[in-house]
DOTORTOR-48902 format. One record per residue (C-alpha): residue in three letters; x, y, z. Coordinates in steps of 0.5 Angstrom, whole numbers, plus 500, padded with zeros to 3 digits. Layout:
<atoms>
ALAXYZ ...
</atoms>
This chain:
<atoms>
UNK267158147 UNK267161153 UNK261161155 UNK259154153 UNK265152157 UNK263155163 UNK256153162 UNK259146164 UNK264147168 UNK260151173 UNK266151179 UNK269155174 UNK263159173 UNK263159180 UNK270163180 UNK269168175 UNK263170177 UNK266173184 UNK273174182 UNK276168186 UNK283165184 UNK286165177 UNK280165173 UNK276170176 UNK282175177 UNK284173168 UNK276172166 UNK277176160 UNK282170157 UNK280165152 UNK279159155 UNK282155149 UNK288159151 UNK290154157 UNK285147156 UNK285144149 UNK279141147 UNK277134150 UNK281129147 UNK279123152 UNK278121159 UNK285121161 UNK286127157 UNK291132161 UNK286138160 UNK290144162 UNK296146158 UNK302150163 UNK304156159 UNK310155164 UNK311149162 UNK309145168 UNK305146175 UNK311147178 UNK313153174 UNK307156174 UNK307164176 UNK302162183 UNK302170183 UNK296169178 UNK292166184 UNK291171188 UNK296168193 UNK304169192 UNK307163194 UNK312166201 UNK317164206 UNK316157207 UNK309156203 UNK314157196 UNK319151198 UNK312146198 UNK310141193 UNK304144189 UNK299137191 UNK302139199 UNK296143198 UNK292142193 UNK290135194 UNK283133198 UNK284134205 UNK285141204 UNK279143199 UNK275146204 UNK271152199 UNK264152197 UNK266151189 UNK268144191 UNK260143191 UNK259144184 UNK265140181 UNK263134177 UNK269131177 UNK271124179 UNK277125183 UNK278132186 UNK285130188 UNK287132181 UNK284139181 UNK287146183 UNK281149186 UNK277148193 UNK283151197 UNK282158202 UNK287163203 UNK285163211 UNK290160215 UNK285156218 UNK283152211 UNK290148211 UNK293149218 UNK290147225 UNK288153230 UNK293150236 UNK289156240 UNK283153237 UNK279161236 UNK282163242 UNK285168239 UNK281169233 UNK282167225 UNK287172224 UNK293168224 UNK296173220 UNK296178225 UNK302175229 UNK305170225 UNK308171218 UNK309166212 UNK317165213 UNK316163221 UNK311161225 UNK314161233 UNK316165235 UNK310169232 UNK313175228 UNK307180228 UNK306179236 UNK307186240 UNK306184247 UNK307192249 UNK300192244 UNK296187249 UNK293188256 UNK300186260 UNK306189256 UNK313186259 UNK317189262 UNK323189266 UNK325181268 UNK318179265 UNK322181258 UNK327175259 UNK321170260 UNK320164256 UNK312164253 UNK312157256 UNK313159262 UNK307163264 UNK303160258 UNK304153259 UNK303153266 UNK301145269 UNK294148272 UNK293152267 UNK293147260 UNK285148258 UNK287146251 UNK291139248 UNK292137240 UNK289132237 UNK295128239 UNK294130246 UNK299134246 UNK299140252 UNK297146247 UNK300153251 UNK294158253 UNK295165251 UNK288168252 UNK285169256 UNK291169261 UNK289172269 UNK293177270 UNK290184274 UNK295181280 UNK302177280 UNK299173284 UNK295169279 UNK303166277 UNK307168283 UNK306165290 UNK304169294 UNK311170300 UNK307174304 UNK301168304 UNK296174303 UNK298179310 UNK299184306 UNK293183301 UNK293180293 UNK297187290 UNK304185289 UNK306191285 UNK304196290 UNK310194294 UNK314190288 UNK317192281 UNK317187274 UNK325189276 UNK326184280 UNK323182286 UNK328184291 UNK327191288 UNK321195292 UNK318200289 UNK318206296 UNK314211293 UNK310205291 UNK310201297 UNK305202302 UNK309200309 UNK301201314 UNK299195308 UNK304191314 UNK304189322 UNK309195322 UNK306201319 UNK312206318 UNK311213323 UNK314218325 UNK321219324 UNK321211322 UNK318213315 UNK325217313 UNK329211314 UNK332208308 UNK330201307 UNK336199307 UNK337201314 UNK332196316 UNK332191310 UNK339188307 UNK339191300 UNK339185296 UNK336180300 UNK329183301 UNK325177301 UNK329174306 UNK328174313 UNK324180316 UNK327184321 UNK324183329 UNK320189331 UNK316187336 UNK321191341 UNK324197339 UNK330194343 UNK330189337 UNK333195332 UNK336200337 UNK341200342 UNK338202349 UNK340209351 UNK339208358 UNK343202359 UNK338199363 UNK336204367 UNK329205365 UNK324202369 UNK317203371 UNK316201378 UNK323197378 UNK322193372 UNK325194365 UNK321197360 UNK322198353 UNK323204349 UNK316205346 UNK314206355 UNK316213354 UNK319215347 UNK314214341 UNK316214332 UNK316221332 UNK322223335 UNK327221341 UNK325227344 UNK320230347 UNK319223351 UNK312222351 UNK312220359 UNK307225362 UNK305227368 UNK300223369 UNK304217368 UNK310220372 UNK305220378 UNK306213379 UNK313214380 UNK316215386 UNK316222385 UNK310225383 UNK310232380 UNK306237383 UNK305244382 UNK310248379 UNK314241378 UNK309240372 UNK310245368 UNK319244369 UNK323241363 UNK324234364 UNK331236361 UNK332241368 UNK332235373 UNK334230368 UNK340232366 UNK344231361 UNK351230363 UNK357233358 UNK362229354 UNK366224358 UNK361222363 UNK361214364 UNK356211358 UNK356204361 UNK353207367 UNK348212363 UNK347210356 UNK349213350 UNK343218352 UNK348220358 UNK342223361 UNK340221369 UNK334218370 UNK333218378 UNK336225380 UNK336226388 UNK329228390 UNK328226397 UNK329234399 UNK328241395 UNK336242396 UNK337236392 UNK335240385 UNK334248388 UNK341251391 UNK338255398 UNK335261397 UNK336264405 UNK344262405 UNK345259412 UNK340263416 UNK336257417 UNK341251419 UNK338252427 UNK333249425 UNK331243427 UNK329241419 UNK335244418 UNK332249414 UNK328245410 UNK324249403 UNK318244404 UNK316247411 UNK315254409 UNK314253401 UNK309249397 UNK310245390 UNK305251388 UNK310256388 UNK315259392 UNK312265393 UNK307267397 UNK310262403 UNK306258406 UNK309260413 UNK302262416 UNK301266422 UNK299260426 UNK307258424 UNK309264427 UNK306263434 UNK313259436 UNK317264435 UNK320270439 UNK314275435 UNK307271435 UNK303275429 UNK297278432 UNK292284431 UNK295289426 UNK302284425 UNK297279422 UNK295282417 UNK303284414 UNK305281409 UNK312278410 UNK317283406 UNK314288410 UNK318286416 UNK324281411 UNK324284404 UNK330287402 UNK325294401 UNK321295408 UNK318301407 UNK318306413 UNK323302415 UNK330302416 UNK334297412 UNK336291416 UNK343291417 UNK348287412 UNK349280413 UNK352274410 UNK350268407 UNK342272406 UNK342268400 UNK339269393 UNK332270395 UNK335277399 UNK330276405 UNK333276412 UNK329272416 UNK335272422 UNK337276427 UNK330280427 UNK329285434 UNK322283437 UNK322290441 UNK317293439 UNK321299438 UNK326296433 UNK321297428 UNK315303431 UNK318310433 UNK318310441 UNK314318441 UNK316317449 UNK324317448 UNK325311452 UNK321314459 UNK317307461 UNK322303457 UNK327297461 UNK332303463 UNK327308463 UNK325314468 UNK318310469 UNK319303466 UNK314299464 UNK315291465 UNK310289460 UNK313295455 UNK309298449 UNK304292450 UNK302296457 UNK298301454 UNK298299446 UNK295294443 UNK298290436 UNK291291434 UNK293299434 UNK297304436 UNK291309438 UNK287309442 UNK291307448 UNK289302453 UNK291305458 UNK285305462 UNK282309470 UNK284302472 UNK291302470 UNK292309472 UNK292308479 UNK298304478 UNK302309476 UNK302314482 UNK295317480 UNK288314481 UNK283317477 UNK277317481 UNK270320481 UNK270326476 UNK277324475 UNK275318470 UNK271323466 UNK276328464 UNK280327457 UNK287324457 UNK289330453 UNK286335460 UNK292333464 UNK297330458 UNK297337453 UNK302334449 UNK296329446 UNK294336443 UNK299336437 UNK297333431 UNK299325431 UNK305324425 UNK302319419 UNK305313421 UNK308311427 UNK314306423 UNK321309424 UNK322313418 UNK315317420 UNK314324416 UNK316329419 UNK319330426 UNK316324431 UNK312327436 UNK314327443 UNK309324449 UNK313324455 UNK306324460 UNK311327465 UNK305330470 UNK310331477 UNK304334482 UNK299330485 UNK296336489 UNK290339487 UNK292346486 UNK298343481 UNK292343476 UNK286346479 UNK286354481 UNK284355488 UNK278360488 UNK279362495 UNK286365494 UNK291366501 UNK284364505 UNK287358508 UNK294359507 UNK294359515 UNK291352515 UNK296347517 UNK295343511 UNK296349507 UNK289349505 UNK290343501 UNK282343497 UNK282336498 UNK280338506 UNK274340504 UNK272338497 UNK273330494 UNK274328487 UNK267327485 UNK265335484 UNK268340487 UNK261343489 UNK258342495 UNK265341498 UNK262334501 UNK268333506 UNK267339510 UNK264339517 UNK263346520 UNK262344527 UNK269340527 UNK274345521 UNK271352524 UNK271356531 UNK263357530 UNK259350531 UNK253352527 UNK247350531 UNK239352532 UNK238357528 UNK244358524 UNK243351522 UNK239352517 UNK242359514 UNK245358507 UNK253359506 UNK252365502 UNK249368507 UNK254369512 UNK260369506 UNK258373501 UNK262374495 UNK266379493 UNK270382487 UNK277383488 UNK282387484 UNK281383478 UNK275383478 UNK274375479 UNK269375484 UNK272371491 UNK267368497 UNK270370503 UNK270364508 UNK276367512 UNK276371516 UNK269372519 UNK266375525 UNK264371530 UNK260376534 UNK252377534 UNK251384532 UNK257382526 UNK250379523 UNK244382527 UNK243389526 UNK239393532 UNK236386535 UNK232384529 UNK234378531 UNK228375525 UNK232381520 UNK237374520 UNK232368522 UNK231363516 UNK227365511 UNK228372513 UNK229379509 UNK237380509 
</atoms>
């Protein structure tokens, strides 16, 4: 009989075929077993084997009936509003309220979607049968947004019926929550943004789920902000700067460093006297070193030059020790505005009191420059107004060869007290030539000598050098001795022997060997003290003792320009024997040594002395002798 019944009843048929419900899960039972046969219109067709519908074991369906589905009344479900099933359409009956067939196994064939498919059909992934809310089967950790940290205590409601974001109502218009989808790349989507978007729409780069007073410092990027953290600034706790537990509050001020640090300086630092704050001269890296340059220190009152560039700012701008008053320096303790109108206010003297004669008193800055205290800038044209002027040969002397403590071929100067660090005796020092160069005429034309000189070495000696002298012909005619005709022609070293020695290497006072020794002390002034007389005792008889200059001048000894015959003899040479050569009348003779000597006296006066036999043309000019 099956299969007439199914050939009738084809939603029955329906469900055999495909498996579906009680009758395609127990296709293989006899039909007759649960419907008796027709009995009328009102006839009860099915025959519970439980007993009633009620008792029916639903587990045969297909569909155990759990949780809250097995407290409803059968028609709770089986009824006309919810026989949504194609077999519906091949169901003769009259009234489908009666039958047990159309229902789905669908959540969405009997209960509305209040997230009307924004989630999908499958109901079952997050709600169960015992309960429907909260949703049993929902992992938030499984989405795209796990909650954590304070998000966890959060109500759904909270983030997912938010006024603004309600795109969804029930039919009774009813505000349905929204679960998906729900913006959530940046906390701002459901947190007001406190920062009102300075530093940009990501929230986490700087906050936690936590708590919003909780800031992520690895996390959190302090540049994103108007004080971007450097230098020493980026290892300060956060709570040095921001109350631990109120971090949304208030900001801290940092538009002056003097908003969080204390002025070290108590006021003192200033630029062109006006007050100016940290950042002037410190940056975020350290206190120290201070960025204050100098460029920046040649708008001060002190501009640094030279050496003074490269000094520590710590060697003029001393800390003082512990103690010192703090309420007049600061906390820094360090002076700011050090004495500077004079080097002595920072440089101890290096010369003792050697210069306090001065009329600068000795001030560092007439004889040294900023550049470096040494070379002194003293010059030569400086040197001009004291007792020794630099010229010639002095000027080209370095200075310690006269005021350093190793003067070579010098003897030491003596000890005096106060010469100072620098160990340079600028005062007393002799300007006599002799304090310093050897004397080689042991004081002989010296103020006090045998022969003084009023202008001393300076007479005779140039400072340009010791040799040659400048002594000139000139000069000797001051001297007793006027050097005239071949006189001016001779060496000096013809008359004065002593300039035959070899001179000494230097004529300082620690010469090499022993000083050589110039007295120039020539006593005659006759010719015969430095001439030999060719004439022997000729003229001794003379009354001028035979004094050559009688008969000779200084221009050359031949021809003897002073003598005239007619007047210095007894034989006036006239007429003829005015014309005779000298020779003729005074031959010359060698004496005992064999030099050969012109005989001029004595001389015969007598004719026949000279003219032998009256042969008076024998002696005539131009005869034979």
């Amino acid at each position: 009989m099956n299969e007439q019944c199914l050939a009738c009843h084809r939603e029955i048929a329906f469900q055999v075929e495909r498996g579906l419900g009680l009758h395609g899960r127990e296709r293989s039972s006899d039909c007759a077993s649960c419907h008796p046969d027709h009995a009328g219109e009102d006839f009860e067709l099915i025959a519970w084997t439980e007993g009633s519908p009620e008792a029916f074991d639903h587990d045969r369906s297909g569909w155990p009936l759990e949780g809250r589905h097995a407290a409803l009344d059968c028609r709770a479900c089986h009824n006309r509003k919810f026989q949504r099933a194609e077999v519906m359409a091949l169901m003769k009956r009259g009234d489908p309220d009666r039958s047990w067939l159309g229902l789905q196994r669908d959540c969405g064939s009997c209960h509305l979607d209040p997230h009307q498919s924004t989630l999908g059909a499958d109901c079952a992934a997050c709600h169960s049968k015992t309960k429907w809310s909260p949703a049993p089967g929902f992992d938030h950790a499984a989405g795209s947004y796990p909650l954590t940290g304070k998000h966890a205590d959060v109500k759904c409601e909270a983030c997912h019926l938010v006024p603004g974001r309600i795109f969804l109502t029930a039919p009774d218009g009813t505000p349905v929550p929204r679960y998906k989808p729900v913006e959530h790349r940046e906390c701002s989507s459901c947190h007001r943004d406190v920062h009102e978007g300075r530093l940009g729409p990501s929230c986490a780069g700087c906050h936690v789920t936590q708590g919003f007073a909780q800031v992520d410092s690895k996390a959190f990027d302090h540049a994103r902000t108007r004080f971007p953290l450097r230098g020493g600034h980026a290892r300060v706790a956060c709570e040095k700067c921001h109350h631990p537990r109120e971090g949304g509050g208030k900001k801290p001020r940092f538009d002056a460093c003097g908003a969080c640090h204390e002025d070290a300086h108590a006021g003192k630092a200033t630029l062109a006297g006006r007050r100016v704050d940290c950042a002037s001269c410190h940056d975020e890296r350290a206190f120290r070193p201070s960025t204050y340059t100098v460029s920046d220190h040649a708008a001060s009152a002190y501009p640094l030059q030279g050496k003074h560039a490269s000094v520590r700012c710590e060697e003029c701008h001393a800390k003082r020790q512990p103690g010192a008053d703090s309420a007049t320096l600061g906390t820094a303790l360090v002076v700011l505005r050090p004495p500077h109108d004079r080097c002595r206010d920072c440089h101890a003297e290096a010369h003792g009191e050697q210069l306090r004669h001065r009329a600068d008193g000795g001030a560092c800055e007439s004889c040294h420059r900023v550049d470096g205290f040494k070379p002194s800038s003293f010059t030569v044209a400086n040197h001009a107004v004291l007792k020794l002027p630099l010229e010639g040969d002095h000027a080209k002397a370095e200075c310690a060869a006269c005021h350093g403590p190793q003067r070579r071929d010098l003897p030491p100067l003596p000890e005096v007290s106060g010469h100072g660090r620098a160990a340079v005796v600028l005062t007393p020092i002799d300007p006599a030539c002799a304090s310093c160069h050897c004397d080689p005429h042991a004081g002989r034309f010296a103020q006090g000598g045998a022969r003084p000189h009023a202008g001393g070495c300076l007479d005779c000696h140039t400072l340009d050098a010791f040799a040659p002298s400048s002594a000139s012909a000139e000069s000797h005619a001051a001297w007793g001795y006027p050097l005239d005709g071949a006189h001016r022609a001779v060496p000096c070293f013809a008359c004065h022997e002593e300039l035959r020695d070899p001179p000494v290497k230097i004529h300082l006072l620690r010469v090499e060997g022993p000083p050589r020794s110039l007295p120039f002390r020539i006593d005659g002034r006759r010719c015969a003290d430095c001439h030999d007389t060719p004439h022997g005792e000729q003229f001794a008889a003379r009354a001028d003792g035979g004094a050559c200059e009688a008969c000779h001048a200084v221009d050359a000894f031949r021809p003897a320009s002073r003598f005239d015959h007619d007047r210095d003899t007894a034989f006036a040479l006239r007429r003829g024997h005015a014309g005779v050569a000298c020779a003729r009348c005074h031959p010359a003779h060698s004496d005992a040594s064999g030099k050969p000597v012109v005989v001029y006296r004595p001389t015969t006066r007598a004719c026949r002395d000279c003219h032998v036999g009256g042969d008076a043309e024998r002696l005539a000019p131009g005869g034979a002798s």
